[in-house]
C-alpha positions in Angstrom: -5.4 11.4 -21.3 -5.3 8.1 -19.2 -9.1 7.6 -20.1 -8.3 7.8 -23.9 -5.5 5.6 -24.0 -7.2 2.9 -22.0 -9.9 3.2 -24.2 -7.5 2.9 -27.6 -5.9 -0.5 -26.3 -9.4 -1.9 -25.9 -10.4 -0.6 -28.9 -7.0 -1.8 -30.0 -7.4 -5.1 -28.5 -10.4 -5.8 -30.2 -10.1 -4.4 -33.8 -7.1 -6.1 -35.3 -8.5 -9.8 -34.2 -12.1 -9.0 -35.6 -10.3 -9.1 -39.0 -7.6 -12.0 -38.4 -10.7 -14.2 -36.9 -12.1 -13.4 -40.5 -9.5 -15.9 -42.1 -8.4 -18.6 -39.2 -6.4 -20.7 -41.8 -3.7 -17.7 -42.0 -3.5 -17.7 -38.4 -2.4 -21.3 -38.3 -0.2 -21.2 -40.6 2.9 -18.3 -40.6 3.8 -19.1 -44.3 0.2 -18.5 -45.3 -0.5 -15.4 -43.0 3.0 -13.6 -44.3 1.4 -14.5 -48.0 -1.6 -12.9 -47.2 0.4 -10.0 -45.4 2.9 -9.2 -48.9 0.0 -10.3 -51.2 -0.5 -6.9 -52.9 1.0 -3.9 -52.9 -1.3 -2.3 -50.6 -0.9 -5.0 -48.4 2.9 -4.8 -48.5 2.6 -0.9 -47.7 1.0 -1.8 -45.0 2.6 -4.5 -43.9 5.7 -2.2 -43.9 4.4 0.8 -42.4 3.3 -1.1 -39.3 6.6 -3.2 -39.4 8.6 0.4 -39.3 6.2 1.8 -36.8 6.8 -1.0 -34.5 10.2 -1.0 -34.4 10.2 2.8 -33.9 8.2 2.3 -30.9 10.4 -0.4 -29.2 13.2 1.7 -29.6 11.2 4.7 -28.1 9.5 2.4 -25.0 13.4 1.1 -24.6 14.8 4.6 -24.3 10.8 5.9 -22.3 11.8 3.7 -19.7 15.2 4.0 -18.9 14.0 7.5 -18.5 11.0 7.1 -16.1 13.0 4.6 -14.2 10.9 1.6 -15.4 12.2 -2.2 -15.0 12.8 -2.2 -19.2 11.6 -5.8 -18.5 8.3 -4.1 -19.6 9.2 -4.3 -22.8 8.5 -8.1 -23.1 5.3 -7.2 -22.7 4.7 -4.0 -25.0 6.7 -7.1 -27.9 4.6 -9.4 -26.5 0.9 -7.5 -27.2 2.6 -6.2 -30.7 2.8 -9.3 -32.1 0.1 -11.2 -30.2 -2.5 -8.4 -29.9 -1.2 -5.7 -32.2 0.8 -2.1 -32.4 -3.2 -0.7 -32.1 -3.3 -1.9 -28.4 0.3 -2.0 -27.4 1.1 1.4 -28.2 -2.0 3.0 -26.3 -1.0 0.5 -23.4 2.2 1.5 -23.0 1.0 5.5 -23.2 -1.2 4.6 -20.7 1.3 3.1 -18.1 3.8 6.1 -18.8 0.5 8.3 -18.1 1.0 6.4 -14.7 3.8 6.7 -14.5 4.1 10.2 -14.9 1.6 10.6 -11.6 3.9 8.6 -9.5 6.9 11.1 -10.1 
């Protein structure tokens, strides 16, 4: 599985910014890239799928690694490459370290 996670957060990595390097004025701006984000009512779905999915996966990486014994400061990181990167790679990232986890214990 490691192999197919790693790949998903490149993948991940690199997917979401082709788009957002498709409009640079909404990246300098928050007002106009939250605009853009609740512009339609596709968008808005969208928007909040990803919204609830995110914070569904904090909560799960918060509880994940208490569990496997993991310094939660890791969870800077998995914020961090949500809202920097994307859900797309931090999600898959974070698989892929429990995957490593996982072969430690």
């Amino acid at each position: 599985m490691k192999p197919l996670y790693l790949l998903l957060t490149i993948a991940g990595s690199i997917a979401p910014w082709y788009w957002l390097l498709q409009d640079p004025s909404a990246l300098l701006s928050p007002t106009l890239f939250l605009q853009k984000a609740f512009a339609n009512n596709i968008a808005t779905g969208l928007t909040s799928d990803l919204l609830i999915s995110a914070i569904a996966f904090f909560y799960f990486a918060w509880i994940e690694l208490k569990r496997l014994g993991v310094s939660r400061l890791w969870i800077f990181l998995y914020v961090g490459l949500t809202f920097g990167v994307g859900l797309s790679c931090a999600l898959p990232f974070f698989l892929y370290r429990r995957e490593q986890n996982f072969g430690r214990n």
